[in-house]
N, C-alpha and C positions, 0 to 999 in steps of 0.2 A: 180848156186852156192848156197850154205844151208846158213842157220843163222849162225855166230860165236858162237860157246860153249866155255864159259870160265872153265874149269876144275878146282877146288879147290879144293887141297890136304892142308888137316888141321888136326888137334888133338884137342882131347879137354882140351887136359894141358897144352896147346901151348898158353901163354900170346898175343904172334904177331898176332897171329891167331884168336883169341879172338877181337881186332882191324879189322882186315880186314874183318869178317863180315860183319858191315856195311857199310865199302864201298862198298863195292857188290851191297849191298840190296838197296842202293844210286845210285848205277850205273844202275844196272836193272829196278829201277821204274825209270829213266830217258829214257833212252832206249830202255824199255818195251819189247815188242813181237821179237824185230829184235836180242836179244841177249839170248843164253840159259847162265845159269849159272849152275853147278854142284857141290855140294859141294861132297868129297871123305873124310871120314875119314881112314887115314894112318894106324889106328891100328886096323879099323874092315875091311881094304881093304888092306891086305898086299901084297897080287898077283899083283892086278892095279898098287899098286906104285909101287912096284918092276918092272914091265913091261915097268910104268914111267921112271925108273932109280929116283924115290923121293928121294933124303937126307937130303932135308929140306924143314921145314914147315914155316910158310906159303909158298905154290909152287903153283904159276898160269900158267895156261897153255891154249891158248886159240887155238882151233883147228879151220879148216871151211874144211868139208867135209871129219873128218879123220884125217886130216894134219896138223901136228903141224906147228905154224903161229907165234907164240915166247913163249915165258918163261920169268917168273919171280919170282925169289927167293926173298922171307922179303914183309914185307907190300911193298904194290903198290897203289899209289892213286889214286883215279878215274881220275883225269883230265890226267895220263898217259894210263890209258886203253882205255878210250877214245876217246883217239888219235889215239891210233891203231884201234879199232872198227870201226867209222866213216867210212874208205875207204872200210870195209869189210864188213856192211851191203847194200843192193840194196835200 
């Protein structure tokens, strides 16, 4: 099984999005190597999120191997990403 990619669909006018930043960059250096992180900008990536199904930003999305593993729409805070990540790194 691969690393978790968290996919981050954001904008840069996006106030919420602007927040969840660094929870990311808080979660990654806690978690280090075992978690990819991706940031997607929605208006320079209009295909991806379209293919996303994206309507709203901030949108995390964290795959393992391809396959979407959950979603979440609005800020998300690290101690729930977390949560889910823990079982899905080795």
């Amino acid at each position: 099984m691969g690393k978790p990619v968290i996919l981050d669909f954001y904008a840069e006018w996006c106030g919420p999005c602007k927040r969840q930043g660094p929870i990311l960059e808080e979660l990654k250096r806690k978690m280090g190597d075992s978690i990819e992180v991706r940031k997607i900008d929605v208006d320079q990536n209009m295909d991806l999120a379209g293919t996303y199904g994206i309507q709203v930003v901030p949108t995390l999305i964290i795959e393992v191997d391809g396959k979407k593993v959950r979603e979440f729409q609005g800020v998300t805070d690290a101690g729930t990403l977390e949560d889910i990540l823990k079982p899905l790194v080795s």
